[in-house]
N, C-alpha and C positions, 0 to 999 in steps of 0.2 A: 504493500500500500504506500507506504514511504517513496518507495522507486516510481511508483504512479504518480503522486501528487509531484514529484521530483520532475519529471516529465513533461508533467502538464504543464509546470510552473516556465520552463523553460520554451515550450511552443507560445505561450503565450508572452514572451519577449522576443517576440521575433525582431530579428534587424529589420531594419527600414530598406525599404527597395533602393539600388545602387544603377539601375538604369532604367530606361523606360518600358523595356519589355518585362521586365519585375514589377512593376507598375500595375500592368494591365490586370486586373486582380481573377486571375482562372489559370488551372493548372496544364489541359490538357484538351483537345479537340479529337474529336474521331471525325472519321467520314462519313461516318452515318448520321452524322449531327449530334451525337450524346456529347458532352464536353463536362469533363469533373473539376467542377467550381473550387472544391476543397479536399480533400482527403477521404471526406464521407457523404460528398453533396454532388449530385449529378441532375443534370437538366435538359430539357430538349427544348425547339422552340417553332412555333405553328404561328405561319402566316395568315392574316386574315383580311378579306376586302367589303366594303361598305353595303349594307340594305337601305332604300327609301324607306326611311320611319318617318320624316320629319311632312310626305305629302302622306301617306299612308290614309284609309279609314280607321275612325275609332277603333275598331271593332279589332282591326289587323294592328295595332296599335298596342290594344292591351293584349294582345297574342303574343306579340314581341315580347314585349315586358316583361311577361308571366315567364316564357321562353326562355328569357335571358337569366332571371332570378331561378330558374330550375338549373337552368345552365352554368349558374354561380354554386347553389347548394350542390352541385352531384359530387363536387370535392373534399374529401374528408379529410379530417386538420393535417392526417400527414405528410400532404400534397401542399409545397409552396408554389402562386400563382404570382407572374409578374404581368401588364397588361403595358405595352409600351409603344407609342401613337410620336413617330418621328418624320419631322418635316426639315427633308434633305435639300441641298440645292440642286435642281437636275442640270445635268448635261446635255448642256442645248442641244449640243452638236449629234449626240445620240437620240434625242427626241424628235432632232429635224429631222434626220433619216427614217426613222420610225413611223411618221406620219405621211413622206411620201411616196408618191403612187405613181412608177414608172410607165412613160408611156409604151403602149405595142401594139400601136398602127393599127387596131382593130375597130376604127371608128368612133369608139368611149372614148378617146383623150382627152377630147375638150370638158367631157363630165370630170375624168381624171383630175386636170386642173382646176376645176372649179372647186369640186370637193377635196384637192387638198387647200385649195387656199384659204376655205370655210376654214379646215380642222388646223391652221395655219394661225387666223385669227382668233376662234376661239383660244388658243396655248397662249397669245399674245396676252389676253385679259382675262383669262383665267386664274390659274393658279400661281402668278405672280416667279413662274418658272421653281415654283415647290414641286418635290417629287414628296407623296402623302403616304407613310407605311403605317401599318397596323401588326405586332406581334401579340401573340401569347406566349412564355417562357414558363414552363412549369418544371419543377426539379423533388425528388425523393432523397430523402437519406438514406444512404445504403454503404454496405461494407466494400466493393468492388464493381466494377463495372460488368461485370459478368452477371452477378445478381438485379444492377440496377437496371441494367438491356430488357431485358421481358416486360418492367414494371410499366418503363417508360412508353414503350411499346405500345400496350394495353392500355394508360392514360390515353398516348395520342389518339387511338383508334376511337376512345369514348370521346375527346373530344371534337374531332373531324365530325363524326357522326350528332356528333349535339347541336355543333353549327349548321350542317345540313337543314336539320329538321329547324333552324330559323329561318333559314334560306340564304345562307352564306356562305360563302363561296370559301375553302379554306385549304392548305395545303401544307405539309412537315417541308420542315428547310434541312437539309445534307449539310453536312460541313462546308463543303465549300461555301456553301450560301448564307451560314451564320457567321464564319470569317469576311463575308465580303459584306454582310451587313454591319460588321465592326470595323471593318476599314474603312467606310464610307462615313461611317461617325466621327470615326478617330481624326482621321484624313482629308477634312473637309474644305481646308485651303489648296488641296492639289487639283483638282476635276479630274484626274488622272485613273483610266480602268485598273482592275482589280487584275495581276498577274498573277497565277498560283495554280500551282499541280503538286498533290502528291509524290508524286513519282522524281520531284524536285530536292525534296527533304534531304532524304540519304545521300547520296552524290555532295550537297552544298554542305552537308553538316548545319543546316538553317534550323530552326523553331518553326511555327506557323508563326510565332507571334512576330518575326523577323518583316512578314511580308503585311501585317496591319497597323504595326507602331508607328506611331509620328513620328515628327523630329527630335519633337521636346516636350517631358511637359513640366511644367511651373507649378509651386506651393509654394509662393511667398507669404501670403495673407489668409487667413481663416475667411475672409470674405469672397475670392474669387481666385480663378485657376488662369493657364494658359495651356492649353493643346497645339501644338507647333506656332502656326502663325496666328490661332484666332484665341481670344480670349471671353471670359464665360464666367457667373456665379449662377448659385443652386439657392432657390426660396424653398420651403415649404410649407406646404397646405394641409390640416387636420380640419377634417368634416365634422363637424359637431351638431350640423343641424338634425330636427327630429323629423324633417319631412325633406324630399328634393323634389323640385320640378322633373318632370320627364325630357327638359331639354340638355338634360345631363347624357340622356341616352341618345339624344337625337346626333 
């Protein structure tokens, strides 16, 4: 018992991170998307895209609602939920490609053109060139990742299928996908794509964390950070109210 509390007292003085990939607070990535947070915390992470609530009928309204409050209770305390709404800057350059619609001399061209330059203008005063994500990150304690594979598994599948039944369109992110959703966090003064293959590690002697860390990051001040070139503080908000509007949902 002695040599436990011995132990423990010593992880709990851990040294302070000495560069920026020690920083990024997670131990390990798989390619199947599990990634072990800590020693005994492992997580996965489920993409998710938007339903019309807000023009909706009443009636499909409190369908949702009811839906989404089953969809919150089906989790039992041993399941950590994190629910994470990130608004990126997109890359023009890749969204201008994306929208247009090459011509092939089939007579449509001129629709061709028309219709991109509608889907042209909308982008223009739309979204103010935000690229809008939605994740779900849910993670179990468990003693290896051998045990925590099945669990996580089994969560994803119940929640895939629970968004379905709201009508939500929903999808598991692979490793690659959850690295490149962190470097696009991290990394936000570059615009620069996501380079990265497995098959790269062993050869480089690299980390993952090699291909998503910034330049720099800065704690000078208990009030605000610095992430390579951009700089940023953290507020936070405790709900205390006894009632919310539903435009909390919408």
């Amino acid at each position: 018992r002695q040599l436990q509390a011995l132990m423990r007292s010593r992880q709990q003085r851990k040294k302070p991170p000495h560069s920026v990939q020690e920083t990024i607070p997670y131990e390990r990535m798989w390619p199947d998307g599990i990634c072990r947070v800590s020693p005994s915390y492992y997580t996965k992470t489920v993409q998710f895209w938007d339903i019309n609530y807000q023009l909706a009928q009443n009636e499909d309204k409190s369908a949702i609602f009811e839906g989404w409050c089953d969809f919150l209770n089906a989790f039992d305390s041993s399941v950590h939920l994190q629910l994470s709404f990130l608004n990126l800057t997109a890359n023009a350059d890749a969204v201008e490609q994306r929208i247009l619609l090459p011509d092939k001399a089939d007579g449509f061209d001129a629709i061709r053109r028309e219709y991109t330059e509608m889907l042209q203008n909308q982008l223009a005063k739309g979204s103010n060139g935000l690229s809008k994500r939605k994740y779900l990150t849910f993670g179990v304690e468990s003693e290896n990742y051998r045990t925590a594979k099945p669990r996580l598994e089994r969560i994803e599948t119940d929640v895939i299928n629970n968004f379905k039944r709201l009508g939500v369109v929903a999808a598991p992110l692979n490793g690659f996908e959850r690295l490149h959703v962190m470097h696009d966090i991290l990394r936000m003064d570059e615009q620069e794509p996501f380079r990265f293959s497995w098959d790269w590690l062993a050869p480089s002697g690299l980390s993952v964390k090699d291909f998503i860390a910034p330049s720099a990051f800065e704690f000078k001040t208990g009030s605000s950070f610095g992430v390579g070139s951009k700089t940023g503080c953290v507020s936070f908000l405790q709900i205390l109210a006894p009632e919310l509007n539903d435009r909390m949902l919408a």
